[in-house]
N, C-alpha and C positions, 0 to 999 in steps of 0.2 A: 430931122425931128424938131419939133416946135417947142424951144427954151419953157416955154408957159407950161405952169403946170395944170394940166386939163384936169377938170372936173367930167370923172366919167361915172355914170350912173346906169348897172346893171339889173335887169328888174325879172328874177325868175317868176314864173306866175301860172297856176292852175288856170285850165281854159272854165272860163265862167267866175273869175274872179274881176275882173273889170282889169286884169294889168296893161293891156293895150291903154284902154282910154285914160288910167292913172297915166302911163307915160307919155302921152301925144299933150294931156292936159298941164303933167308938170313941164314939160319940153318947152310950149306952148309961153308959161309964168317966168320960165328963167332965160327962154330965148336962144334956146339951142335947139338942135335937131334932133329927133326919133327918130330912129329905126327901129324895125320891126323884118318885114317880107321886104324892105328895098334894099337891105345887106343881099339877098337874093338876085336881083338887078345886077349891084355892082359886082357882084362877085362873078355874074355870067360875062360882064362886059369887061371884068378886068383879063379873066382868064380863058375868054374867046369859049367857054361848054354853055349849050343853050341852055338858058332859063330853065327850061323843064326839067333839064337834070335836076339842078337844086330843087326844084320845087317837090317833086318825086320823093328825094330825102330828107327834104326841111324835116327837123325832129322828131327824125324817127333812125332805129337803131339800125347799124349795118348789116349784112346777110351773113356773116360769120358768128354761127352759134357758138363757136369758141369762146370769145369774148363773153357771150353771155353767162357761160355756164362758169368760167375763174373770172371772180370778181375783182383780181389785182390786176388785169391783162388786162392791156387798152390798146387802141391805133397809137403811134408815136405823130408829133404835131410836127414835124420837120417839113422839106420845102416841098410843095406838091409836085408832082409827078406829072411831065407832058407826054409820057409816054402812051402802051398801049391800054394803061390802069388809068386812065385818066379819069373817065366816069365812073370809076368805082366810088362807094360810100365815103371811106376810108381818105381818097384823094379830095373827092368835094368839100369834105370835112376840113383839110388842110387850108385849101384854096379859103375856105370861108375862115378860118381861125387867122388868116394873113391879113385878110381886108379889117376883120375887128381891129386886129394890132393896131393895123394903119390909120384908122377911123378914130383910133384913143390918143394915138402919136399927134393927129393933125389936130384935131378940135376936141371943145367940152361938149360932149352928148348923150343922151341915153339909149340905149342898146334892151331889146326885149330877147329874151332864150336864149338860145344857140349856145348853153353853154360859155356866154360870154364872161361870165364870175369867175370860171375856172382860167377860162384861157388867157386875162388878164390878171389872176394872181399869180400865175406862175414864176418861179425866182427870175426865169430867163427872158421876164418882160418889164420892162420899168414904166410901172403906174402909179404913181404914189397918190392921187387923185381919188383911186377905186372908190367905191362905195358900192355895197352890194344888196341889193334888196328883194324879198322875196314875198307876195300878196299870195294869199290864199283865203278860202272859205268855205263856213259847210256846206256841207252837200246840196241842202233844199236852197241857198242865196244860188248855188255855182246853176244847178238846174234853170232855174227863175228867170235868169241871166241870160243862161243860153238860148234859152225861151226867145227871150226880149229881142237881144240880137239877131239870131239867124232865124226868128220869126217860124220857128217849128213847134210842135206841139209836147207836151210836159215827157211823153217816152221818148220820146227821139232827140229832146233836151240831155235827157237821162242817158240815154245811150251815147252822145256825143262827148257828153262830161268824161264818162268811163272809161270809154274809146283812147278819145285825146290825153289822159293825163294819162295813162298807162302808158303811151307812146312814148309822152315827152319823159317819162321815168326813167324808162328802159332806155331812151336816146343819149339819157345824163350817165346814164352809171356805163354804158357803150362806150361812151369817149373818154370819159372823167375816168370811171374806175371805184367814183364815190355813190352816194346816193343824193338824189334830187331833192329828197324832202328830210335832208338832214340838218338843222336848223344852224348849227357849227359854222354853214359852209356861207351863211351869209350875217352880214353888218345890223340889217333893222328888217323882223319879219312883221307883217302887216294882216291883220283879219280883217277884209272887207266885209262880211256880213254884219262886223260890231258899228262898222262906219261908212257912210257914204264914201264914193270915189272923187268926190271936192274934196273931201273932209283926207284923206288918204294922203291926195296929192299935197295937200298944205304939210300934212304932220310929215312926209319926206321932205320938204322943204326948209322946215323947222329944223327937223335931224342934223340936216347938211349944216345950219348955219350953227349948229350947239357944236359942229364938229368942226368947227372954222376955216370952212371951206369957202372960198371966194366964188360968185357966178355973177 
């Protein structure tokens, strides 16, 4: 593990709130790397399950309605499994909560979803680095947005907002146990409909340096 202590910046984020491009933009100013879908990558190439697994579960909850229904019942984050559960939810899950560890241990970076807030505050992880950050916005900015993006029209905007952040809800409180839009669980929450995504990325930048964090 890397003596430095890494500056790691988690960025939970409603789909259609600009947090992708807040983090590729601040990543970009301070000179470190983003991740997003390439934790996806390395996590296929570390532990040999093709891509499409993960991509399948990327943020979204596991097939055990157990979990869903007791909200203190969660997957345990122990060592993944090569066994015959390998592609299950539950084991991807792991697999992917390993490589974050690794990715916060080795460099200062920012990390988009996955639950990365939870999995590096955990007591049985040493990040003193963390900072945790979560963008969201109303409804008509998140639609607008999605618009902008995936170039679809105002209901299918609409429908995708709805869709995706129900997903990633239910995917947080699946593994976590907590709730995703519980404001407690993160450092500086951010409303991008008040502010441009320039303006967003400077004022986390700011954050970090009132917090006297070195990058």
């Amino acid at each position: 593990m890397n003596d430095k202590k890494n500056l790691i910046i988690t960025i939970g984020r409603q789909y259609g709130s600009g947090g992708r491009i807040v983090g590729k933009a601040l990543a970009a100013e301070l000179g470190i790397h983003f991740y997003d879908e390439e934790i996806l990558t390395i996590t296929s190439e570390q532990s040999a399950v093709g891509e499409v697994f993960f991509r399948l579960a990327d943020e979204k909850a596991g097939g055990n309605l157990l979990y869903k229904i007791v909200s203190g019942l969660k997957p345990q984050l122990g060592k993944p499994s090569t066994d015959a559960d390998i592609v299950k939810p539950e084991n991807l899950f792991r697999f992917q909560s390993q490589v974050i560890r690794e990715l916060a241990s080795e460099e200062s970076c920012i990390i988009a979803g996955r639950c990365a807030d939870y999995i590096l505050s955990r007591k049985d992880v040493d990040c003193p680095g963390l900072v945790k950050i979560f963008v969201y916005a109303d409804t008509e900015t998140l639609v607008k947005r999605a618009m902008e993006v995936d170039n679809v029209d105002e209901k299918e905007a609409a429908k995708r907002v709805k869709k995706i952040n129900r997903e990633r809800k239910e995917y947080y409180r699946y593994y976590t146990g907590g709730s995703w839009d519980d404001w407690n669980n993160y450092d500086l929450i951010i409303n991008t409909g008040c502010i441009d995504l320039e303006q967003t990325a400077k004022l986390i930048k700011d954050y970090i340096k009132l917090r006297g964090m070195d990058f």
